[in-house]
RODO-2510 file (C-alpha; in nm, 4 decimals, decimal comma):
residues 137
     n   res          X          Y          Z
     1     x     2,5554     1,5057     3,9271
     2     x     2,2327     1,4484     3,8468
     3     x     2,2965     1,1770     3,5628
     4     x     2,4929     0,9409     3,7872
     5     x     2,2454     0,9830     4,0597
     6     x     1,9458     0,9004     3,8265
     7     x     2,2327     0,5936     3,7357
     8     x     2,1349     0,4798     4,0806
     9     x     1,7840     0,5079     4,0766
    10     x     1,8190     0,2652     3,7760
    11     x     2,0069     0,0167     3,9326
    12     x     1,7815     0,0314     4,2384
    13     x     1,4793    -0,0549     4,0083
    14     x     1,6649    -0,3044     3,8064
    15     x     1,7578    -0,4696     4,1212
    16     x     1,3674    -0,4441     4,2279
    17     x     1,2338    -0,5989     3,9199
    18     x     1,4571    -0,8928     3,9783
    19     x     1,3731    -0,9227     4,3279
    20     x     0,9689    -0,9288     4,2211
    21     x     1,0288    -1,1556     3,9331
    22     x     1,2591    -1,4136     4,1478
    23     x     0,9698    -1,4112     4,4400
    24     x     0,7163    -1,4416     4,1974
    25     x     0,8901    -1,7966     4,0683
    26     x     0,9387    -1,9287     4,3919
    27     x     0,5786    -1,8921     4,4699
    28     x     0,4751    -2,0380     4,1287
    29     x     0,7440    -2,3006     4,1968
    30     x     0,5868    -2,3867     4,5109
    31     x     0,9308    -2,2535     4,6955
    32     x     0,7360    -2,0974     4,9517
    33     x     0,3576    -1,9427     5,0352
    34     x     0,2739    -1,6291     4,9422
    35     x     0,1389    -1,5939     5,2954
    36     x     0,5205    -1,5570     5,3682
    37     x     0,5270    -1,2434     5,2525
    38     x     0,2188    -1,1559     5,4627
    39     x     0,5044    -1,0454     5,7713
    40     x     0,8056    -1,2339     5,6720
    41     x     0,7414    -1,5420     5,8839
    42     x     0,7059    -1,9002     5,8549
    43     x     0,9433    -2,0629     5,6040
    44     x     1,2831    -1,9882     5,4844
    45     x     1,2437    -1,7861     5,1666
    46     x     1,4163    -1,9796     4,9106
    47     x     1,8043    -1,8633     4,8442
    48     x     1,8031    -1,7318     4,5621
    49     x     1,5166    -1,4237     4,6055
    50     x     1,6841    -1,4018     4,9900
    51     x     1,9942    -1,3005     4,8252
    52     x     1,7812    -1,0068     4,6038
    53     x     1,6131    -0,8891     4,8690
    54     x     1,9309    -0,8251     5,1051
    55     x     2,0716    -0,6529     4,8156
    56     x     1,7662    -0,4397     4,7598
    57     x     1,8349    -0,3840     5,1463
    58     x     2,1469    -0,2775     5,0833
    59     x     2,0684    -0,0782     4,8150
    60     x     1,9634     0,1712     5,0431
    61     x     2,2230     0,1749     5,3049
    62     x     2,5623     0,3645     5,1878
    63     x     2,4217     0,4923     4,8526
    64     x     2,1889     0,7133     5,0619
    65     x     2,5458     0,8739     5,1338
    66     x     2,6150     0,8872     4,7853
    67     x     2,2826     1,1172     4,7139
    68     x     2,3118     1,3190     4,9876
    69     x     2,6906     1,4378     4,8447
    70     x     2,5991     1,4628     4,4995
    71     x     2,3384     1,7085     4,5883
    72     x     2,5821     1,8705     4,8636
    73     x     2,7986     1,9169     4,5456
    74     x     2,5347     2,0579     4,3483
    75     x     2,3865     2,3191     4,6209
    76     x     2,7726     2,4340     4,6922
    77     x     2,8161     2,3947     4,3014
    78     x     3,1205     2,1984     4,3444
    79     x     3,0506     1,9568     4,0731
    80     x     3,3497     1,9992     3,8168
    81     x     3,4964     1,7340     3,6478
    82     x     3,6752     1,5365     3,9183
    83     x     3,3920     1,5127     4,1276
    84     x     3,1766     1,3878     3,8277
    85     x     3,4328     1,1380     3,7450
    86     x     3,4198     0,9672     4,1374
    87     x     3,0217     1,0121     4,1378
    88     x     3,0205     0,7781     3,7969
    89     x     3,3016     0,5394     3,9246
    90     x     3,0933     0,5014     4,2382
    91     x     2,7763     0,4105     3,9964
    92     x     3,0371     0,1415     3,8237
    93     x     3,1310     0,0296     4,1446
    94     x     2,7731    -0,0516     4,2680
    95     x     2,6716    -0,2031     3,9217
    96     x     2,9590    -0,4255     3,9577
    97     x     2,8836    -0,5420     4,3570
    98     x     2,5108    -0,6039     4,2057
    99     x     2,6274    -0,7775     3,9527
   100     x     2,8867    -1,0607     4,1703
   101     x     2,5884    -1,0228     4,4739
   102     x     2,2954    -1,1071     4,2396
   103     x     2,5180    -1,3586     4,0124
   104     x     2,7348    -1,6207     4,1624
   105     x     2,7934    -1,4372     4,4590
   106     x     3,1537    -1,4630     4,5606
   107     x     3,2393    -1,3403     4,8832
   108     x     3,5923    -1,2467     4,8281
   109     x     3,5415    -1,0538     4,5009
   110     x     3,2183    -0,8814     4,6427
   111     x     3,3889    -0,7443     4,9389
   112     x     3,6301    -0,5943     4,7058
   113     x     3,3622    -0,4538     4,5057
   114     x     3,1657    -0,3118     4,7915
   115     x     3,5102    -0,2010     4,9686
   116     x     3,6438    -0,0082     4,6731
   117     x     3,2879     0,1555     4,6163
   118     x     3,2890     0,2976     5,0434
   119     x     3,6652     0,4070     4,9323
   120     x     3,5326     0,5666     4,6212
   121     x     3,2654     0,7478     4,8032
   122     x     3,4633     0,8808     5,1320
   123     x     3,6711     1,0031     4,8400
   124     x     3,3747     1,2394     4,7445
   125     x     3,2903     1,3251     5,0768
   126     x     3,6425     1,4299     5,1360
   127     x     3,6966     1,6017     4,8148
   128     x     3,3997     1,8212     4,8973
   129     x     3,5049     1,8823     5,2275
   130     x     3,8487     2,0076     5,0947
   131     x     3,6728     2,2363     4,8220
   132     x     3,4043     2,3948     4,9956
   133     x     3,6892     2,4415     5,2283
   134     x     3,9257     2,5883     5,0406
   135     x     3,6772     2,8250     4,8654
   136     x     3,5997     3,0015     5,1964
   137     x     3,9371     3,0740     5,2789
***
């Protein structure tokens, strides 16, 4: 579990990085004052580094849930194969929401992306759930 987890932690700083480099241009560019970034008011940040930094935002919103049961399945040592399998297609998931967020952004295909990944992770939850229950009985 700990690969696709550390998966995450790479996608989180990839998604940083762009986020630093984007708001780094639009200052260069002229885009906006650095003093924006003083406390976030004044003038609109420009689009594009707005977009990065409500997907660095949401970065940290369900994935939390997707730590916290990847090391529920490693302290209960429920982490055969099945459960590694869903823990990596919830890593492809997210890459692939980051990717349509951060790219040309299409709503319909990044709700899809972002709907199948909650799916994808209940489905951990709930697998758990059933094994750690059905090992106690």
């Amino acid at each position: 579990m700990i690969y696709p987890m550390f998966a995450m932690v790479l996608l989180t700083a990839f998604v940083l990085a762009t986020l630093f480099r984007s708001r780094v241009g639009a200052v260069r560019q002229g885009l906006i004052s650095l003093g924006y970034f003083r406390i976030y008011q004044g003038a609109a940040e420009p689009e594009s580094s707005a977009k990065r930094a409500r997907h660095f935002i949401n970065i940290f919103e369900a994935p939390v849930l997707f730590y916290v049961v990847c090391l529920a399945a490693m302290i209960t040592q429920f982490t055969g194969i099945a459960m590694q399998v869903l823990a990596w297609v919830y890593v492809a998931a997210r890459v692939v929401h980051a990717y349509i967020h951060l790219g040309g952004n299409r709503l319909r295909h990044r709700m899809r992306a972002y709907f199948f990944g909650w799916g994808v992770l209940l489905g951990m939850w709930l697998y758990l759930i059933a094994g750690v229950t059905m090992s106690r009985i």
